[in-house]
N, C-alpha and C positions, 0 to 999 in steps of 0.2 A: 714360631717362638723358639729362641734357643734355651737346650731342656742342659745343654753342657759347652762349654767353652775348652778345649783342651787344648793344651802344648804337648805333645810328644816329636820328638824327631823321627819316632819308629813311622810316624802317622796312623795307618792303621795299621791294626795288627788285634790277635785276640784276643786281649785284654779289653783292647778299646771295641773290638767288633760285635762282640757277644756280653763280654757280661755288663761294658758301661750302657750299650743299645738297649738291654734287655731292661735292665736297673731305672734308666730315666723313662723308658718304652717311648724311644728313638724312632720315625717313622722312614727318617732319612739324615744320611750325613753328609757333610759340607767337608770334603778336604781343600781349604785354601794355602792352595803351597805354587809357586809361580815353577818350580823343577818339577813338579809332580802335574803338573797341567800342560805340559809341554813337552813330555816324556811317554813315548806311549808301551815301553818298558814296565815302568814305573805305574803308569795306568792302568795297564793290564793285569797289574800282581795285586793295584788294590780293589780292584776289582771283585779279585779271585776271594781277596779278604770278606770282602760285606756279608755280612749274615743274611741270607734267605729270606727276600719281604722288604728289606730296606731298601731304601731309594741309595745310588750312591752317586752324588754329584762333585766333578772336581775340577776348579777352576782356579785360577791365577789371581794372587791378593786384594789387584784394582777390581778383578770381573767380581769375585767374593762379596768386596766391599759394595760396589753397584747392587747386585743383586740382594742383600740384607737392608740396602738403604731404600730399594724400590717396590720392598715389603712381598714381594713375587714367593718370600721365605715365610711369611706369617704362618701361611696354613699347615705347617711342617711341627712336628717336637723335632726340632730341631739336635744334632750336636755336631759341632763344629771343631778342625781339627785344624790345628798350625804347627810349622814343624820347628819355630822357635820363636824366643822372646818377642824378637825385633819384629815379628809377622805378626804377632800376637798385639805390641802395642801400636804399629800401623793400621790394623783393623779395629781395638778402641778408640781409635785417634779418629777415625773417620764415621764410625759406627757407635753411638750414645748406649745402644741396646743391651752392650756387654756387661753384665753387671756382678759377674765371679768366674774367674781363670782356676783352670785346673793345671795343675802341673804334673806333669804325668812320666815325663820321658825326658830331660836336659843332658846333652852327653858332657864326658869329660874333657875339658879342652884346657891349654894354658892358657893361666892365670884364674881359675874357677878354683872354686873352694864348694867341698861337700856340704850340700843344707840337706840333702837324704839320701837313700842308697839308691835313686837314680834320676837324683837332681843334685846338676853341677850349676853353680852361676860364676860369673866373674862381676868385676865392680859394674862395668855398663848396665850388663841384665840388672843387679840387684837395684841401680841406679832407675832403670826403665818402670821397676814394678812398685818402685816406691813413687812415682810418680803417678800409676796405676792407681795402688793403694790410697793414695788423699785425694784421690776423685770421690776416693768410696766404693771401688772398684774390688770384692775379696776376692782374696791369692790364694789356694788352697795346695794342696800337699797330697796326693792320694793315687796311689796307683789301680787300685781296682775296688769299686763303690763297699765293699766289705769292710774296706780299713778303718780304722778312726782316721777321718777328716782332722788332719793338721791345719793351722790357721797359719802363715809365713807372715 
């Protein structure tokens, strides 16, 4: 069951390792990112990242989606990490399960406009999550589970 849906581009990192695992009591996480599945750089550093106990699984977008669609994830509290928009609405595109995105991490890029201090969107993203959004899909706003939860 996924216990969190996150976007961060950092992927993991300690925000997301410790105190969002601790907060939902995460048993294992999902980094679905296709560079970070095929990187063993990149692999190894999130590796180093997971907290002590969690399972850390990380596979490339198509394999993510397969294995959420083939339920192999049920028995997990799940929290699932992508490292942007367009990853993020390619996996509720194919995956019905998702039923609230966290925004965690969007960096600054041209043509983005600031919605927080560390989420940038430009028209496409804001375009992607509106489209999110009227499934009934909620967009939330939070860098670490302490904060008030922003509704986007």
């Amino acid at each position: 069951m996924i216990r969190l849906f996150r976007v961060d581009h950092r992927l993991l990192h300690g925000q997301v390792a410790f105190s969002w695992t601790k907060a939902i009591c995460a048993d294992c996480i999902l980094v679905a990112n296709d560079r970070a599945a095929t990187d063993k750089l990149t692999m190894t550093t999130l590796r180093l990242a997971k907290p002590q106990g969690t399972k850390l699984v990380i596979k490339t977008i198509d394999d993510s989606i397969k294995a959420l669609n083939s339920g192999v994830t049920d028995k997990y509290n799940l929290l699932v990490v992508v490292g942007d928009i367009d990853d993020a609405k390619k996996v509720c595109d194919a995956y019905p399960g998702v039923t609230s995105i966290n925004l965690g991490g969007c960096k600054n890029h041209e043509g983005a406009r600031t919605v927080s201090q560390a989420v940038f969107l430009d028209p496409k993203q804001e375009e992607q999550l509106s489209e999110l959004k009227a499934r009934g899909i909620e967009i939330e706003i939070r860098q670490v589970p302490t904060e008030k939860k922003e509704i986007y």
